[in-house]
C-alpha positions as CSV (number, residue, x, y, z in Angstrom):
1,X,0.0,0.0,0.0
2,X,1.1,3.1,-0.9
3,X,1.7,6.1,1.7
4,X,-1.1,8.0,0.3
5,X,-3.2,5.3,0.2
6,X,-2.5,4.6,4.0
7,X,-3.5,8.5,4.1
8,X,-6.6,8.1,2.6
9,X,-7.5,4.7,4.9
10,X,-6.5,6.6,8.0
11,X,-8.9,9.6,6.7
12,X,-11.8,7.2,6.2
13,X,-11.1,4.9,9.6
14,X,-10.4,7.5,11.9
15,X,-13.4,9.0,11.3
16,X,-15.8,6.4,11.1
17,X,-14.1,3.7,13.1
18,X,-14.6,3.4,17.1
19,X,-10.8,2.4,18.2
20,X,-11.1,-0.8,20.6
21,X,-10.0,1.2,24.1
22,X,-10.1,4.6,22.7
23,X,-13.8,5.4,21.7
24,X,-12.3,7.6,18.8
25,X,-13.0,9.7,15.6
26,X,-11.1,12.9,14.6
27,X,-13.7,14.2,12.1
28,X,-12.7,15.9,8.9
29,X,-9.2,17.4,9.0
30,X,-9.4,18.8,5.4
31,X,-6.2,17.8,3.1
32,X,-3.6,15.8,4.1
33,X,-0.3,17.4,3.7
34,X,2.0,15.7,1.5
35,X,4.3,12.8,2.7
36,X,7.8,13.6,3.5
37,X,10.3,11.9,5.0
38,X,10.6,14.2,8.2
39,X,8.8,14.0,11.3
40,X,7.4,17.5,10.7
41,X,7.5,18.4,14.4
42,X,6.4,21.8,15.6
43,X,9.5,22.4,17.3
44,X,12.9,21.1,17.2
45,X,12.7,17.6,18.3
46,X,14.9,17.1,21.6
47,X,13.8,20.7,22.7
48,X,13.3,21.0,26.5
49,X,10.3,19.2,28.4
50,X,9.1,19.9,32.1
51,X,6.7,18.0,34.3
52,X,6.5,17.9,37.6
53,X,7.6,14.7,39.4
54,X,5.7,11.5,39.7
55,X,4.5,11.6,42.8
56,X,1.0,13.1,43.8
57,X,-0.6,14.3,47.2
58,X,-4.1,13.8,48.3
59,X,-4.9,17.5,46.9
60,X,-4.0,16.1,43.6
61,X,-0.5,18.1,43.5
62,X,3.4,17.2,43.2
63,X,4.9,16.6,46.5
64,X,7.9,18.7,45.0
65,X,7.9,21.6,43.0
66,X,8.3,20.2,38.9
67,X,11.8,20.3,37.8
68,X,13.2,20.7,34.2
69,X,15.1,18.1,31.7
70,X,16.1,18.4,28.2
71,X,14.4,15.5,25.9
72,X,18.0,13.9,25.5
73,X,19.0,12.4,21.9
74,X,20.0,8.4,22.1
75,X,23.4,9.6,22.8
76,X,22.8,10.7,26.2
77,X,25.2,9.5,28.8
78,X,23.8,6.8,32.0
79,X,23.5,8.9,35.1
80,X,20.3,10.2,36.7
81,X,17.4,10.2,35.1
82,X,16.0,11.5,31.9
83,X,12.7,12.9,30.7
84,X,11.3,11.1,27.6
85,X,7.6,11.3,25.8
86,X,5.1,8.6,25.1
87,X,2.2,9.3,22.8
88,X,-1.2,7.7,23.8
89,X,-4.8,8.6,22.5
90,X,-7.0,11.3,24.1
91,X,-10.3,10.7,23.6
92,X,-12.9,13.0,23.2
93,X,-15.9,14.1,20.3
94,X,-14.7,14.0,16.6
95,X,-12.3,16.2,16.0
96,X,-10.9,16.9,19.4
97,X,-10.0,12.9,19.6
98,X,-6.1,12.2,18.5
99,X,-2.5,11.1,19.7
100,X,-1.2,13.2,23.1
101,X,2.6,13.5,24.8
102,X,2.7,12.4,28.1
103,X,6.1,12.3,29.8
104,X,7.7,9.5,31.7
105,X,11.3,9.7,34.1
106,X,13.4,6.7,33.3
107,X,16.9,5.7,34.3
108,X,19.9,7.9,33.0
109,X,20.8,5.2,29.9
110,X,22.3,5.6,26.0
111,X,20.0,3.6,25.1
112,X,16.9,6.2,25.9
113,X,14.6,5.6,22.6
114,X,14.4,2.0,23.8
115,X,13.5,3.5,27.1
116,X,10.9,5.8,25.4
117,X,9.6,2.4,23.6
118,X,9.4,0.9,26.5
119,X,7.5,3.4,28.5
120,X,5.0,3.2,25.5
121,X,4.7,-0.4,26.0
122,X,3.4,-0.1,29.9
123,X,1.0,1.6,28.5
124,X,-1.1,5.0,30.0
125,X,-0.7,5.0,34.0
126,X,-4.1,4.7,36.1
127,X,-4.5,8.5,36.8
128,X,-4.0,9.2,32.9
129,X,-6.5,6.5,32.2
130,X,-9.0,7.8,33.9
131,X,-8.6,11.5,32.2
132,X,-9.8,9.2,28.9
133,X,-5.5,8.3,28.0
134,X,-6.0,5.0,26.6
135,X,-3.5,2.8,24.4
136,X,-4.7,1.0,20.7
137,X,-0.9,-1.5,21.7
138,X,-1.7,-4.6,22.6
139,X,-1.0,-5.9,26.1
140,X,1.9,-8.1,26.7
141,X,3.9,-6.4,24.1
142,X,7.2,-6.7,24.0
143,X,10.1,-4.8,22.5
144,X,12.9,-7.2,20.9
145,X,15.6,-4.8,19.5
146,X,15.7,-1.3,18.8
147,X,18.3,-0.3,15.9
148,X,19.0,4.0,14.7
149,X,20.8,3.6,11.3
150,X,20.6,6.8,8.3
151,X,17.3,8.5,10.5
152,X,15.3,5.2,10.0
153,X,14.8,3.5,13.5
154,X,13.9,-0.3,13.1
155,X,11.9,-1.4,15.9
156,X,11.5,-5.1,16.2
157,X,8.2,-6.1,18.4
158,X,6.5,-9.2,19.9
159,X,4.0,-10.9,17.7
160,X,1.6,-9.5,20.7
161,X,1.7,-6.1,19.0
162,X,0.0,-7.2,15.6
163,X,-2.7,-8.8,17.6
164,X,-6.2,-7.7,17.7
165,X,-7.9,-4.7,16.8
166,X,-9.5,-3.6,13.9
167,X,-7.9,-1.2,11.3
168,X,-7.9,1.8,12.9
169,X,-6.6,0.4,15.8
170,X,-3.9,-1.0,13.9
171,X,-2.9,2.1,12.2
172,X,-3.5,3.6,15.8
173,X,-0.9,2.0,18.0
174,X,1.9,2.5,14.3
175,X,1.2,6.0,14.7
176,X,2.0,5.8,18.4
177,X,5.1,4.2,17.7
178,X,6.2,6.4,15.2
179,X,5.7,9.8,17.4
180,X,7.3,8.1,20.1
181,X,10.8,7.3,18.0
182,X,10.6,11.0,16.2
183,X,11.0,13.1,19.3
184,X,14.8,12.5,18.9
185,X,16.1,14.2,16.3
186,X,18.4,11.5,14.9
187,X,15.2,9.2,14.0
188,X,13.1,11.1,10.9
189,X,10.9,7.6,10.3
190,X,10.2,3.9,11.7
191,X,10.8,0.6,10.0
192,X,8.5,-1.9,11.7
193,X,9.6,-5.7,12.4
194,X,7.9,-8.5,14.3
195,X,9.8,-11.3,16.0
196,X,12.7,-10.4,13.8
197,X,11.2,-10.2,10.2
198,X,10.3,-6.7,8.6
199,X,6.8,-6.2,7.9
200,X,4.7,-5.7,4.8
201,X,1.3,-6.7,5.5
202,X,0.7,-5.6,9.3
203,X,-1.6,-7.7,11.1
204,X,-5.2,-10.0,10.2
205,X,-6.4,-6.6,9.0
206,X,-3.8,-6.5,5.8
207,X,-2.5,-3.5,6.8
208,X,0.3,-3.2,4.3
209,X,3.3,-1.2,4.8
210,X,6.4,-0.1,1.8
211,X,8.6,0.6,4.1
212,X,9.4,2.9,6.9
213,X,7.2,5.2,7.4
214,X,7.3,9.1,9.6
215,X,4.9,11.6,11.2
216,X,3.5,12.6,7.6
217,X,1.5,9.2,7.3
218,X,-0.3,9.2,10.8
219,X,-1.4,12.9,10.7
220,X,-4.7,12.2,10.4
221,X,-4.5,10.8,14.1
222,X,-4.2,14.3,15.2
223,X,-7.0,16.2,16.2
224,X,-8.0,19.1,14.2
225,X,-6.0,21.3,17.3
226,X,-3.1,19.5,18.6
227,X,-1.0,20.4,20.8
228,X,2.3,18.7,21.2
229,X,4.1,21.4,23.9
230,X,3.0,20.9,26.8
231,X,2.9,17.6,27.3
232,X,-0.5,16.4,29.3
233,X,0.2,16.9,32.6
234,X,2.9,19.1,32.4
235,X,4.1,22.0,33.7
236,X,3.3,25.0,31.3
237,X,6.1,27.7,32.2
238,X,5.3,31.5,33.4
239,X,4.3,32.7,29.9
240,X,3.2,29.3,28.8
241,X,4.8,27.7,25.8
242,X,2.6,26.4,23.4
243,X,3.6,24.5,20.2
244,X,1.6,22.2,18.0
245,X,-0.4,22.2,14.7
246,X,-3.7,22.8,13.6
247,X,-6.3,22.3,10.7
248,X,-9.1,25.1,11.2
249,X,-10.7,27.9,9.3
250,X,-8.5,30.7,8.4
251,X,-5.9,29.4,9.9
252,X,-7.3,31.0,13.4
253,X,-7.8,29.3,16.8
254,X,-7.8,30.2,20.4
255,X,-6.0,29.3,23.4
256,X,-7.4,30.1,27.0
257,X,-5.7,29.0,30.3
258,X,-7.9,27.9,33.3
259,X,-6.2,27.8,36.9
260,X,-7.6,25.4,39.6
261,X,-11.1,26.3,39.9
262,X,-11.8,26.9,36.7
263,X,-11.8,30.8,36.3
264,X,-9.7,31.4,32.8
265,X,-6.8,33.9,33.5
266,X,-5.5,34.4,30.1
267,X,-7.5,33.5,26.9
268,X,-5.0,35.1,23.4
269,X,-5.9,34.2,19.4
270,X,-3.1,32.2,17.3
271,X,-3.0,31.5,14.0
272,X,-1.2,28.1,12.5
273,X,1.3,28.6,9.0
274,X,-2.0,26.9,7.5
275,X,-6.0,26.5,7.5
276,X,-9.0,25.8,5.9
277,X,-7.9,22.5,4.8
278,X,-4.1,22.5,5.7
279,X,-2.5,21.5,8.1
280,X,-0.5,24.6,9.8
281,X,2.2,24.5,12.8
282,X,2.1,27.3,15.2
283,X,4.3,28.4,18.4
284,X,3.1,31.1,21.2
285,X,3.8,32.5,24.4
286,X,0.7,33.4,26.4
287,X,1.2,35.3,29.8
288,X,-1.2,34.5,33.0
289,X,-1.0,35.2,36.6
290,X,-1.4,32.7,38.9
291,X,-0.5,33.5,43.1
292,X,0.4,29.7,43.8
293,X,1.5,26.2,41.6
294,X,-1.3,24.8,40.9
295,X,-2.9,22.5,38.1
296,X,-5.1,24.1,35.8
297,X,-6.4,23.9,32.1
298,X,-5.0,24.4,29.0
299,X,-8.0,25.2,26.9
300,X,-8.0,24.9,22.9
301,X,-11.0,25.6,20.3
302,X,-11.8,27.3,16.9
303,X,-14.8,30.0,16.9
304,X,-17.3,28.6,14.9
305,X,-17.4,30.4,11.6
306,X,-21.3,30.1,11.4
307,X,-22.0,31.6,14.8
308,X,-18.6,32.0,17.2
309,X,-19.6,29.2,19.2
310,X,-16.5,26.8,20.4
311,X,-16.3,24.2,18.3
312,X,-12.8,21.6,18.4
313,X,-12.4,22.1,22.0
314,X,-9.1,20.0,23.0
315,X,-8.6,20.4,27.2
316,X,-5.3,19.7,28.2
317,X,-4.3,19.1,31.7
318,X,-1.1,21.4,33.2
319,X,0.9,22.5,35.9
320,X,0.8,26.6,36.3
321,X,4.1,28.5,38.1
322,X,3.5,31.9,39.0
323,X,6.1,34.6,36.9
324,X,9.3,34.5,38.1
């Protein structure tokens, strides 16, 4: 199967398709960009990350203030601990449905897009699930072997990881797999193997792939306003730091932030590169004012051209700092 033709499945299943454990549909997301071999990432990939640290007190906040980590390239050296992304699916109404960065603290290691694999592979974590972060992988999947060769990654899996699932769901957990390996910058697509041998026709479904494949041929997994920076769940910065891409009319969106209880304290237009049937990326810097840390709401949407009512609202779950 040709990449466009996996394009034009992924428009017609994601949008018709419930994904088994993600209740999904992204709705119409107008023409899909041409394939390329880049990830097309908003930002540079391997740009800084922060989150606050694991650990969560009874009034649902870090028992330590966040801290900050650069996403490290496979290079990085084995001490400490590292910040790397996994990319599940956030479910929601069509069109706001789609692929979403969470972060995960492994062990300092070289070998940290195996450890980024990995963390994909546990899966979302019991508070994530129940904010509607599900996973289309299979349990009991394993990773085999993990090789970075010319910016192709070829990830060798378990024959769990083919299993079940209907198309969408399929095409689902490559997308995940292929977001995952392109936040480094020395991995620009994925060649897919299972118990050693490379794959051409992916699963009972027939899901055939040509080769190795990047960002380009899963973005119809992204909701019509994605945001990539901030991850869910973390923290925001003090102005908040938003990157991502969108497909809406004119090109023109809007971002409000919502503290604690839900009062919005900063609320700021932004336009993507493209619209109205494009997919554009765009990168802001929206101040608020905040008196304490505190998780609030990182609030998306697209005023409807018929009558300015929100439509392609995306809520995104953050940690707010007051200014410096």
């Amino acid at each position: 199967m040709t990449t466009m033709k996996i394009s034009r499945l992924l428009a017609t299943l994601v949008a018709t398709v419930a994904i088994a454990a993600c209740n999904t549909g992204t709705g119409p997301l107008g023409t899909v960009p041409a394939a390329s071999t880049g990830p097309e990432p908003s930002v540079v990939q391997g740009s800084p990350d922060v989150t606050p640290e694991p650990s969560v007190g009874p009034s649902d906040e870090p028992s330590v203030e966040p801290s900050g980590s650069t996403s490290p390239s496979p290079s990085t050296g084995t001490t400490g601990t590292t910040i790397v992304r996994a990319y599940f699916w956030l479910g929601g109404d069509p069109g706001t449905a789609g692929l979403v960065a969470v972060l995960r603290t492994v062990p300092g290691t070289k070998a940290v897009a195996s450890a980024a694999m990995n963390a994909l592979l546990a899966g979302p974590t019991s508070t994530e699930g129940g904010r509607e972060i599900t996973t289309a992988v299979p349990d009991g999947s394993q990773l085999l072997g993990l090789t970075i060769k010319d910016g192709v990654a070829t990830v060798d899996l378990s024959s769990e990881f083919e299993s079940g699932g209907g198309s969408a769901s399929v095409l689902t957990r490559l997308g995940q797999v292929v977001y995952t390996l392109t936040q480094f910058p020395s991995v620009k697509s994925v060649l897919f193997q299972i118990e050693g041998k490379t794959v051409t026709v992916f699963g009972s479904e027939g899901v055939t792939l040509d080769g190795p494949v990047g960002r380009a041929d899963y973005v119809q997994l992204l909701p019509a306003i994605w945001v990539d920076r901030p991850a869910y769940g973390a923290a925001i910065g003090n102005p908040a730091h938003v990157t991502g891409s969108a497909d809406v009319f004119e090109a023109t969106f809007r971002i409000s932030i919502l503290d604690g209880s839900g009062k919005v304290i900063a609320d700021q237009q932004v336009m993507a590169t493209c619209g109205s049937g494009c997919r554009g990326t765009f990168d802001t810097t929206i101040a608020y004012n905040v008196t304490k840390a505190q998780y609030g709401t990182l609030h998306v949407y697209e005023p409807s051209a018929k009558d300015g009512s929100p439509v392609n609202v995306r809520d995104y779950r953050v940690w707010l700092t007051p200014k410096g």
